[in-house]
C-alpha positions as CSV (number, residue, x, y, z in Angstrom):
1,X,15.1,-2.9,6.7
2,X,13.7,-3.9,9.6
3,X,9.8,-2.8,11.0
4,X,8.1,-2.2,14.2
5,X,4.9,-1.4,14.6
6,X,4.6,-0.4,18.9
7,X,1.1,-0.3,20.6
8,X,-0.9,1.2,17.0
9,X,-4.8,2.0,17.3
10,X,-6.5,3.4,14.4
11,X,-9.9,4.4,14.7
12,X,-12.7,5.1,12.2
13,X,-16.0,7.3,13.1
14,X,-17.6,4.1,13.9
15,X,-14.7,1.4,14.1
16,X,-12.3,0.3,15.7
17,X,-10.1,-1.4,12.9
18,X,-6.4,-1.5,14.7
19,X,-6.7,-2.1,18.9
20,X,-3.1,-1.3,20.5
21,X,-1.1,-3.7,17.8
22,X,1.9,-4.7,17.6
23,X,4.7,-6.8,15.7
24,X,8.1,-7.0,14.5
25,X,9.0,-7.4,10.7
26,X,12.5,-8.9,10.3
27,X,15.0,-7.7,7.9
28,X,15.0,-9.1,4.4
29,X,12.1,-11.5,4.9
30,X,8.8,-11.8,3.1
31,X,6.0,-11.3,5.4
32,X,2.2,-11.4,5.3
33,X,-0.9,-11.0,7.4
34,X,-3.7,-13.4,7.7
35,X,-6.8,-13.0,9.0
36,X,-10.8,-12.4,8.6
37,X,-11.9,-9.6,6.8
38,X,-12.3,-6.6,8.6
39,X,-9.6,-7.7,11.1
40,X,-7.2,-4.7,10.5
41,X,-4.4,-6.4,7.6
42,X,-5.2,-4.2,5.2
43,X,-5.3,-0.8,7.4
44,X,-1.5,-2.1,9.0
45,X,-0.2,-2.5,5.7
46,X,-1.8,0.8,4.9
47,X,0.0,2.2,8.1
48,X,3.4,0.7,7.4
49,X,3.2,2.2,3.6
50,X,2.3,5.6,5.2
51,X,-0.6,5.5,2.9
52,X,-2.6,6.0,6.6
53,X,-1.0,8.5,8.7
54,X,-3.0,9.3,11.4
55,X,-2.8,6.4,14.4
56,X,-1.8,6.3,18.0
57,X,1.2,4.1,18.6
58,X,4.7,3.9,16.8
59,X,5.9,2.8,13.2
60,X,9.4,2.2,13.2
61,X,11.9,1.6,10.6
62,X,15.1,0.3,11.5
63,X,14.6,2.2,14.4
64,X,13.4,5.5,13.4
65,X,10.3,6.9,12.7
66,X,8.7,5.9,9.4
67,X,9.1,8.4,6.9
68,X,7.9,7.3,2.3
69,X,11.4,8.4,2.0
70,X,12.0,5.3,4.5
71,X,10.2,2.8,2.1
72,X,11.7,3.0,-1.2
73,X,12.4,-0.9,-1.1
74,X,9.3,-1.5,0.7
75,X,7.0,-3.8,-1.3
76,X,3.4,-3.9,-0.8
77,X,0.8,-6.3,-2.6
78,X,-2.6,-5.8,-1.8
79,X,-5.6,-8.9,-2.4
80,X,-8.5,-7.5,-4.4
81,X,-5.8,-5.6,-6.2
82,X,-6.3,-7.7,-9.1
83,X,-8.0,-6.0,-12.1
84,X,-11.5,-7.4,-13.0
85,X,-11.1,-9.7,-16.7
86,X,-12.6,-6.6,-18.5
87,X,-12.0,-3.8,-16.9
88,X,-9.7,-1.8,-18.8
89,X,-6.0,-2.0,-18.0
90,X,-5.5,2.1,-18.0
91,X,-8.7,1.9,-15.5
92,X,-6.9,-0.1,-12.9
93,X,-3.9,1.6,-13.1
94,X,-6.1,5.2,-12.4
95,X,-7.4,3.2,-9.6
96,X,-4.2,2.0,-8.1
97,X,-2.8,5.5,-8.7
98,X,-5.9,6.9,-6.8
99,X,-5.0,4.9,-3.6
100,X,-1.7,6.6,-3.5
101,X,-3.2,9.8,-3.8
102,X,-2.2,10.6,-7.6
103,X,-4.7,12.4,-10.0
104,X,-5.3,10.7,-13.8
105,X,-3.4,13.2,-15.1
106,X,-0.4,12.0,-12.8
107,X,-1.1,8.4,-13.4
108,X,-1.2,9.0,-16.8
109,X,2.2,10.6,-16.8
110,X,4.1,7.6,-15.4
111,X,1.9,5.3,-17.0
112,X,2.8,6.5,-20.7
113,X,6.4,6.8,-19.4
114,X,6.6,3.2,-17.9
115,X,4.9,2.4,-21.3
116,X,8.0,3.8,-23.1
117,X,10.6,2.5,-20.8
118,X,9.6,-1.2,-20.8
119,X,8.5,-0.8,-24.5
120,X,5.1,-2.5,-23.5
121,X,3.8,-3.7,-26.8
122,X,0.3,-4.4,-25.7
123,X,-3.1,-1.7,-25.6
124,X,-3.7,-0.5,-22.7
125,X,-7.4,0.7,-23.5
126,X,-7.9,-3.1,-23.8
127,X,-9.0,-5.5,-20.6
């Protein structure tokens, strides 16, 4: 799948975090954004994912408008992702799981049933 991202400004209350950006993401590459913090990587990944949807400007994909149905092989890995050495592993996955909008309870759900599938042998109520 190819990406475009046309002429996209996201504003905060008091920030300006994306300024009328764009870029083109080729098809079956591995891309990444670098840059100082606060310099908007984050929120155009957070765009692109749909996890923000209110912008000015265009998200394409392959030429249409982004939809999540649009993303299914769509990877996303975000730094400072990483769980903390003892923070539980059930914790991280409830925070993950709150940036996409699910509740514990949901989490929970596919967490127990991800458990089962890949017959994870470990604890995880343990860091």
């Amino acid at each position: 799948m190819s990406i475009q991202v046309k002429n996209v400004t996201k504003r905060y209350p008091t920030t300006v975090a994306l300024n009328n950006v764009s870029m083109n993401f080729e098809k079956n590459k591995i891309i990444g954004l670098i840059g100082f913090n606060g310099s908007g990587k984050t929120t155009s990944f957070n765009i692109i994912s749909t996890l923000i949807e209110s912008y000015e400007g265009t998200v394409l994909v392959d030429g249409k408008p982004i939809t999540r149905d649009e993303l299914q092989t769509f990877s996303y890995i975000s730094a400072g992702a990483e769980p903390r050495n003892l923070e539980k592993i059930i914790n991280h996955l409830y925070y993950v799981g709150a940036q996409y909008g699910l509740t514990k309870k949901e989490t929970k759900e596919i967490t127990d049933s991800m458990v089962k599938i890949l017959e994870f042998k470990g604890d995880i109520n343990k860091p």
